[in-house]
C-alpha positions, 0 to 999 in steps of 0.5 A, spaced: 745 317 089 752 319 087 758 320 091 764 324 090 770 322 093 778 323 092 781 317 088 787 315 084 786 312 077 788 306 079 781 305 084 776 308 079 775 313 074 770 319 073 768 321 066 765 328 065 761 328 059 760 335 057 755 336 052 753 343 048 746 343 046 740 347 043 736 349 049 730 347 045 733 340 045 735 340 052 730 337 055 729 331 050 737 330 051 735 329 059 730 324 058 735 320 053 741 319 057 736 318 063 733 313 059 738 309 056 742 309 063 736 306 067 735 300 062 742 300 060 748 303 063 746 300 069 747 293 068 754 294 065 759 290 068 764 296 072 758 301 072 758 305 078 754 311 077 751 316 073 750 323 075 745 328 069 746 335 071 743 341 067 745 348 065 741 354 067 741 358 061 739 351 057 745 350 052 750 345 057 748 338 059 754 333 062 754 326 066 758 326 072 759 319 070 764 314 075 766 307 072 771 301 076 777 302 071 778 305 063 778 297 062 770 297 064 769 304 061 771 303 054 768 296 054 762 299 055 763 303 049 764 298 045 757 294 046 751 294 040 747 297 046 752 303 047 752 305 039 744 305 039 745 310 045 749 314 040 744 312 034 739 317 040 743 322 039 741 324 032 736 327 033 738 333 037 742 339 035 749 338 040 756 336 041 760 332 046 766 333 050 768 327 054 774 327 058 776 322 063 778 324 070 780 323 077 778 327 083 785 329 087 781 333 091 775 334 096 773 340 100 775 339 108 777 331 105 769 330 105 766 326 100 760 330 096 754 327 095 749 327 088 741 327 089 735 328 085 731 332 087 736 336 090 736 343 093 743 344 092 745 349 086 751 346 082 757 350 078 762 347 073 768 350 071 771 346 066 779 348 063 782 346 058 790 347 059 796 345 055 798 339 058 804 341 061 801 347 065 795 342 068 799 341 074 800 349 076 792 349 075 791 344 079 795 347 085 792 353 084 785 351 084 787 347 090 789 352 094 783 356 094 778 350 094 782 349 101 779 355 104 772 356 107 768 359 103 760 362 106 755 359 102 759 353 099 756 345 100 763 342 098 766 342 092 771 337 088 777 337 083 779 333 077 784 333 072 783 328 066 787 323 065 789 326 058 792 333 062 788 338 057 782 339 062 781 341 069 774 341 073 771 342 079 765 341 081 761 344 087 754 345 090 752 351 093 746 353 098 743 358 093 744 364 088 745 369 094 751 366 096 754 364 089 754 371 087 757 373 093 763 369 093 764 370 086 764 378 087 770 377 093 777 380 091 780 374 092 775 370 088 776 376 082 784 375 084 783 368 083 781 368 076 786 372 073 791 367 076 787 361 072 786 366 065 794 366 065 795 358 065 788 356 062 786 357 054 779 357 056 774 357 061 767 354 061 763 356 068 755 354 068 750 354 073 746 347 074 741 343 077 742 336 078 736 332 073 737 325 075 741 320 078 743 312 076 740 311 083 734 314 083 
């Protein structure tokens, strides 16, 4: 089981590895990342958890990874059985995006807690943002996770390191309630305030399909 909680860079570091597949390969790349993980990334030094996620529509994957420092991050990628991990990978028709965040912000100051099998549905927005408008983004996106919202389990907000990405993460009860919320005037209102900071927006429907803990 994973955990999601607030945390500044200098506790630890969240990477989100977002992946654009062909959905006839999407299956076979949650089966590698999960089987290099458990025989892998487990065992690396600093490695807290990793947290595999498909996209209902079969063209995104992502690992909602958590590591003790960029030091221990960047040290397991170095390693020969890391660069096998990416050898795997040439089987498959996809793309990577990894951005490294922290998690400024968690709903009712909750953390949230990632299970396989779950029977939450999971959303991920991701934004990629100039940098120097990542901080308006960021309150905005603040301000509406700081509301109630019927239907949502708990949701989490992340800003890269790096200040060209914003994402949250969040669980829902189901479709029903998902599809309401989205179709409220403020949620509509909502997006037309990020469209004018954010270049571009990248909102899926997931499932959780395994985690390091499991």
């Amino acid at each position: 089981m994973g955990i999601i909680r607030a945390h500044a860079v200098s506790e630890y570091v969240t990477l989100i590895n977002l992946f654009t597949v062909n959905p006839r390969d999407q299956l076979g790349l949650t089966r590698v990342q999960l089987g290099d993980m458990y025989w892998y990334g487990k065992r690396q030094p600093g490695a807290i958890s990793a947290n595999f996620h498909r996209s209902l529509d079969g063209v995104r994957f992502f690992n909602h990874a958590q590591w003790r420092s960029m030091e221990a991050l960047e040290a397991g990628r170095r390693t020969p059985e890391f660069q096998q991990h990416l050898h795997n990978y040439r089987y498959f028709e996809m793309s990577t995006d990894p951005h490294a965040y922290e998690v400024v912000m968690t709903t009712r100051g909750q953390p949230l807690e990632i299970r396989w099998p779950s029977p939450v549905l999971v959303t991920l927005r991701v934004d990629t943002v100039e940098p120097a408008r990542q901080e308006a983004l960021v309150a905005l996106l603040r301000e509406e996770l700081e509301s109630e919202v019927a239907g949502r389990v708990g949701a989490a907000l992340h800003r890269s390191l790096d200040g060209e990405r914003v994402a949250v993460y969040s669980q829902w009860r189901g479709e029903a309630e998902l599809e309401a919320a989205l179709s409220t005037a403020g949620q509509r209102a909502l997006q037309e305030r990020a469209a004018t900071l954010a270049r571009a927006t990248d909102f899926r429907r997931y499932e959780v399909s395994g985690t390091s803990e499991d």
